[in-house]
C-alpha positions in Angstrom: 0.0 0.0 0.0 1.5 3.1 -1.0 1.6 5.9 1.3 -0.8 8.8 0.6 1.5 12.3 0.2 0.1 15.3 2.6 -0.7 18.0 1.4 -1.4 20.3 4.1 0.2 20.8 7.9 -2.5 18.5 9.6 -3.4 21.3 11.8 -6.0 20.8 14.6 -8.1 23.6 12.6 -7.8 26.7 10.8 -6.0 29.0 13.6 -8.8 31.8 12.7 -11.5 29.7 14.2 -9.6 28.8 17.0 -9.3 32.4 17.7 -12.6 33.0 17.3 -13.5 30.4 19.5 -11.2 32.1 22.2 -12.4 35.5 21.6 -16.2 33.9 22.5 -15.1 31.8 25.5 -13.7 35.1 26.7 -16.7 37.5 26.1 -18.5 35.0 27.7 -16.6 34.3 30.5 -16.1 38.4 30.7 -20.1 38.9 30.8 -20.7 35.8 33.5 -18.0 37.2 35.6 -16.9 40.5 35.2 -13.1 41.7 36.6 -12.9 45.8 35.5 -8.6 46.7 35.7 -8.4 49.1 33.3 -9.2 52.5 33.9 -11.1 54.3 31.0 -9.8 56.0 28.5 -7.0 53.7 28.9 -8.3 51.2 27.9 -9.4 52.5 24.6 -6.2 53.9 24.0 -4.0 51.3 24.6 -6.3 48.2 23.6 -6.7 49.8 20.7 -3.0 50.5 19.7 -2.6 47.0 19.9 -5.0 46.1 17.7 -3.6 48.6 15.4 -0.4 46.4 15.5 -1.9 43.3 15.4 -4.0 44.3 12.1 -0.6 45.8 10.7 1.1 42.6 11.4 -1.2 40.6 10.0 -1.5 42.6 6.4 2.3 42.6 6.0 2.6 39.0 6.8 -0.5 38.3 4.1 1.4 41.1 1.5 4.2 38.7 1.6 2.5 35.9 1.0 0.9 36.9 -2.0 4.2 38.7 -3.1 5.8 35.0 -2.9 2.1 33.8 -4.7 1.9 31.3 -1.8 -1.1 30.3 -0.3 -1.8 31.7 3.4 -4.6 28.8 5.1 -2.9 26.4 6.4 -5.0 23.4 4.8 -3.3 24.3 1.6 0.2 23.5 0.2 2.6 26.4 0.0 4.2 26.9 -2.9 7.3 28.5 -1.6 9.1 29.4 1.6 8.5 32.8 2.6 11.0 34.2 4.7 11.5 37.8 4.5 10.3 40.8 5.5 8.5 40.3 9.0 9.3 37.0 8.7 12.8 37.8 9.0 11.7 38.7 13.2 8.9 35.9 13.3 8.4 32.7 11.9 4.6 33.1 12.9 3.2 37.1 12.7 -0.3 35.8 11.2 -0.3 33.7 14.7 1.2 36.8 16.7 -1.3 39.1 15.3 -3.9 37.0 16.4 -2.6 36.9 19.7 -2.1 40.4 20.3 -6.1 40.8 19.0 -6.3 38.8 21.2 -5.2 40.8 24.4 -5.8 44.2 22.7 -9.7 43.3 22.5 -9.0 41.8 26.2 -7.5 45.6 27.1 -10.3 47.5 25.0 -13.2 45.3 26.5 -11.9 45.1 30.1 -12.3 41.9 30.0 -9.2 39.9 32.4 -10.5 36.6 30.6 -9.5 37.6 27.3 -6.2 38.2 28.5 -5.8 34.7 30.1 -6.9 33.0 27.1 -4.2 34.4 24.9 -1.7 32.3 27.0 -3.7 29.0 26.3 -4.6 30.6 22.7 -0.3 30.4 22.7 -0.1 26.8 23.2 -3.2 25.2 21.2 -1.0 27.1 18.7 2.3 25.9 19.3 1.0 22.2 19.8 -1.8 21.8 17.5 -1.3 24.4 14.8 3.4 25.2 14.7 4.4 21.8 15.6 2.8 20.3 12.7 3.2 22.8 10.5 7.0 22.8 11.6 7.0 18.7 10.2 5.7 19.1 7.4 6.9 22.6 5.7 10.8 20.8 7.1 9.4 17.7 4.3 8.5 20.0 1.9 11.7 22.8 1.8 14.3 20.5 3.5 17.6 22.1 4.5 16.0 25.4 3.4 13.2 25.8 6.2 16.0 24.1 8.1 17.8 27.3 7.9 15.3 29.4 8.5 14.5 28.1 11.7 17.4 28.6 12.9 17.9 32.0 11.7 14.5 33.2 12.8 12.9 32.8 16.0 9.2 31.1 16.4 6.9 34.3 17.8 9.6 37.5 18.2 
């Protein structure tokens, strides 16, 4: 029996939805059990400068993804490794991004739960999303994403 060639990561699930699904539990768990530590404006302010970032992150990690005319969901099989611009600082900014989202809607909403969940947002990440991911773009590129792991750190 021949062995049948992957062609995706083998993620858990698309890392948007797993956000999602933490941003959810979190405005749920913030409107069950409220914990106010922000003082306004602050909050507004600097939830929102995050989110700034976090957007920004994200569009420059999809611009170079399209530059490269590589696919960005994970279900599909790159084309080619990309590996410059902000990806010369992260191996992951569409993953940062949606952590810092994350914590910047847990600043701008108030909400304490929010910024809890972005540490266990971090490791269904790492675990179910970057370890696998890791495997199988090291199968596709070789010595190449070798390299680049070891030139480039995982989140910053």
């Amino acid at each position: 029996m021949r062995k049948k060639k992957r062609i995706s990561s083998g993620a858990i699930a698309p890392p948007p939805m797993i956000a999602l699904a933490i941003i959810a539990l979190g405005v749920v768990l913030g409107e069950s059990w409220p914990a106010e530590i922000i003082p306004t404006p602050w909050q507004y302010i600097v939830g929102g400068a995050i989110i700034a970032a976090a957007i920004l992150l994200m569009a420059y990690a999809f611009r170079h993804f399209g530059q490269a005319n590589t696919p960005v969901p994970t279900r599909h099989t790159p084309s080619t490794l990309v590996t410059s611009g902000v990806y010369t600082i992260t191996r992951n900014p569409i993953y940062l991004a949606m952590m810092l989202l994350i914590m910047g809607l847990g600043v701008t909403l108030d909400n304490v739960w929010l910024l809890l969940l972005a540490a266990v947002f971090q490791q269904i990440i790492r675990w179910g999303v970057i370890a696998r991911e890791e495997k199988y773009l090291e199968a596709k590129f070789g010595e190449e994403y070798r390299t680049f792991k070891e030139q480039t750190r995982r989140w910053i």
